[in-house]
Structure formats: structure tokens, C-alpha cells
Backbone as CSV, one residue per row, in Angstrom:
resi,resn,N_x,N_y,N_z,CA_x,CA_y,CA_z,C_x,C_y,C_z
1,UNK,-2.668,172.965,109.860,-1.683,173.183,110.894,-0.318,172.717,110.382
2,UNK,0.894,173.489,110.741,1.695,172.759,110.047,2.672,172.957,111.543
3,UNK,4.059,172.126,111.560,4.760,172.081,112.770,6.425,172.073,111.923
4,UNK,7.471,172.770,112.952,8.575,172.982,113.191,9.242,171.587,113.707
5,UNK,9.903,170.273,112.332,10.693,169.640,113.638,11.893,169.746,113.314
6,UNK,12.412,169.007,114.166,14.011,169.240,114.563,14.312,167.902,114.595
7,UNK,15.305,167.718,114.107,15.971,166.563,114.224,17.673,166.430,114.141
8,UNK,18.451,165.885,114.704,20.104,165.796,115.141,20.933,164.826,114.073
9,UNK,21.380,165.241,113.180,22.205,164.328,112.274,23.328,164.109,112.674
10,UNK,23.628,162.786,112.396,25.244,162.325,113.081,25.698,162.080,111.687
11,UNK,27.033,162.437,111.594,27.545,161.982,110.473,29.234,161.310,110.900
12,UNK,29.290,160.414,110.834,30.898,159.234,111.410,32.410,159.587,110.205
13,UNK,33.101,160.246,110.450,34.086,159.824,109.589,35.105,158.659,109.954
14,UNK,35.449,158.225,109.341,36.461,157.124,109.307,36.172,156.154,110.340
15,UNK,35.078,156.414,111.239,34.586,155.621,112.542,35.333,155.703,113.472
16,UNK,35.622,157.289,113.632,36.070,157.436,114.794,35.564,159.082,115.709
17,UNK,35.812,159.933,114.710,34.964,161.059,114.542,33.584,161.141,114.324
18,UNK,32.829,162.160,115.696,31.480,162.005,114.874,31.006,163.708,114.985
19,UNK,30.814,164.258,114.049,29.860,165.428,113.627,28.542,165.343,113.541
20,UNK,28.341,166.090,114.406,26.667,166.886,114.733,26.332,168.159,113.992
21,UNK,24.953,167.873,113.558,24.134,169.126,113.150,22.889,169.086,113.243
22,UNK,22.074,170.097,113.624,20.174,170.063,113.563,20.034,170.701,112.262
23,UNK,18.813,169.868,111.763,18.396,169.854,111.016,16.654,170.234,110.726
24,UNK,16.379,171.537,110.590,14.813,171.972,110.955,14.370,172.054,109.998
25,UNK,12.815,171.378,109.922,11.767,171.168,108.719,10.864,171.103,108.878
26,UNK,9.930,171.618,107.527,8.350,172.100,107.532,7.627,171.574,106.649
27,UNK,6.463,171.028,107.040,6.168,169.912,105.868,4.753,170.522,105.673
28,UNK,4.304,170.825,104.357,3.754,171.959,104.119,2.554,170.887,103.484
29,UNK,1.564,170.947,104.167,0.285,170.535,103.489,0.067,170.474,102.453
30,UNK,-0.970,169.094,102.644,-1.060,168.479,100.267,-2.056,169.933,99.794
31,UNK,-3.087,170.593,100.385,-3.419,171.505,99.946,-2.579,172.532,98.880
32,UNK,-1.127,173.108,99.367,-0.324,173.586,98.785,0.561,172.751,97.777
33,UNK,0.398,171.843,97.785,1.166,171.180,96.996,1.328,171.965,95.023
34,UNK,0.182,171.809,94.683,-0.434,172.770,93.450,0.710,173.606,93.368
35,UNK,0.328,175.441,94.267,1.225,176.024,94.226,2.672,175.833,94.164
36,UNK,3.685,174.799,94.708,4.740,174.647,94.873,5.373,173.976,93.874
37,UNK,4.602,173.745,92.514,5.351,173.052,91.189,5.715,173.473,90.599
38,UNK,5.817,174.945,90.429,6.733,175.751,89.695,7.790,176.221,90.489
39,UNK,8.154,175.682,91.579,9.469,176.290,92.147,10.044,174.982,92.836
40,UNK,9.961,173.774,92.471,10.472,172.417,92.352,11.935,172.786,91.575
41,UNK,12.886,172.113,92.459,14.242,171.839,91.452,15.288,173.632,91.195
42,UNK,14.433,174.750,91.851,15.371,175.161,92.050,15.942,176.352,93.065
43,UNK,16.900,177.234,93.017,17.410,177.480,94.122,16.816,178.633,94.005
44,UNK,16.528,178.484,95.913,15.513,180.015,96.464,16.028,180.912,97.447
45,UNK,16.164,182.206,97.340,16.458,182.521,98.852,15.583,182.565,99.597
46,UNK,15.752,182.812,101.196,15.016,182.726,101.931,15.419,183.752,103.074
47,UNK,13.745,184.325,103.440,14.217,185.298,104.460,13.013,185.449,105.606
48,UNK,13.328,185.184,107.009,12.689,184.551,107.915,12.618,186.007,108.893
49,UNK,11.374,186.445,109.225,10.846,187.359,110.020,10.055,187.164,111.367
50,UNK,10.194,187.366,112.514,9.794,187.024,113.778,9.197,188.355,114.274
51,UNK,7.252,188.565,114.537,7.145,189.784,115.185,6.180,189.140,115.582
52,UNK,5.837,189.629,117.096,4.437,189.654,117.755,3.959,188.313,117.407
53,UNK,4.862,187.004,117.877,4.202,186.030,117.990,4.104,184.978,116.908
54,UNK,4.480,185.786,115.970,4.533,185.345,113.888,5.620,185.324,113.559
55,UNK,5.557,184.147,112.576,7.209,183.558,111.424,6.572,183.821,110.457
56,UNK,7.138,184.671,109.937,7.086,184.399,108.258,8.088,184.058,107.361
57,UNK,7.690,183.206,106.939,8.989,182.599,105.805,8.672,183.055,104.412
58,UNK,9.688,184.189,103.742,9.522,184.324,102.588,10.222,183.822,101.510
59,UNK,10.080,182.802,100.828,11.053,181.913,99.412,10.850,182.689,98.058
60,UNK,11.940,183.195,97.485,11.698,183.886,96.400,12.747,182.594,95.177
61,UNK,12.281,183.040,94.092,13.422,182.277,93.079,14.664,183.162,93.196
62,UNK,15.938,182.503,92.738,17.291,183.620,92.477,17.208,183.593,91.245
63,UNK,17.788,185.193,90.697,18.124,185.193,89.187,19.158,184.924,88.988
64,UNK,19.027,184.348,87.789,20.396,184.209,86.969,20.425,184.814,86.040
65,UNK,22.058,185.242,86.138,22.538,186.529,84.869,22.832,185.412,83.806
66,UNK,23.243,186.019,82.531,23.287,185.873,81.384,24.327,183.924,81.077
67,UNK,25.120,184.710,82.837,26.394,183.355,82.291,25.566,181.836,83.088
68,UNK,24.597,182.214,83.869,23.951,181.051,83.958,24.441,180.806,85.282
69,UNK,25.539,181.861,86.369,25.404,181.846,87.710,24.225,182.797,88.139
70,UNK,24.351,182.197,89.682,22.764,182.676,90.409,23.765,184.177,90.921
71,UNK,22.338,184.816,90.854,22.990,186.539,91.475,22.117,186.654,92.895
72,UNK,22.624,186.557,93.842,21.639,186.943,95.316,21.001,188.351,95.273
């Protein structure tokens, strides 16, 4: 089973200002753990689908061209 939480980050500047943001996370069972060591450390896109009741979250790697920036 895995769960959706949410949580509210405060962040203070100068201690007087304060900025809000949620922050949502999925903590993916030690079962999967295995699978997920080859895509440790780097950047993925992500593309999130909602039908009939179902999320699917799909994480792909980004390529990088020749100069060593990421291409979406």
C-alpha cells in the first residue's frame, strides 16, 4: 500500500516574511527499492495521468545532448 502525504513548508525571510508551499510525497516500498538504483541521482520527467479512479505516475530519465544539457 503506498499513501499520498502532504505536508505545508514555511520558509521565514529576514523574520518577518513568511512563505508557504505544499509539499506532496510518496514513499515507495523497500520491495522496490532494487528497481530504483539505476535512476538514483538523476533528473526525470514526470507525467501524471488520472482515469476511472487511477494515478499513474510515469518517471522517465531526460536525455542529454552532446553539450551535457538535459533536452525535455
Amino acid at each position: 500500500m503506498v499513501r499520498i502525504q502532504k505536508r505545508l513548508v514555511k520558509k521565514r525571510y529576514y523574520g518577518k516574511s513568511v512563505y508557504q508551499y505544499r509539499v506532496y510525497s510518496l514513499n515507495i516500498p523497500k520491495k522496490f527499492h532494487e528497481l530504483l538504483q539505476t535512476f538514483l541521482d538523476k533528473d526525470l520527467d514526470m507525467e501524471v495521468q488520472r482515469e476511472r479512479g487511477k494515478l499513474t505516475i510515469t518517471l522517465t530519465t531526460k536525455l542529454e545532448n552532446p553539450h551535457g544539457e538535459n533536452v525535455s
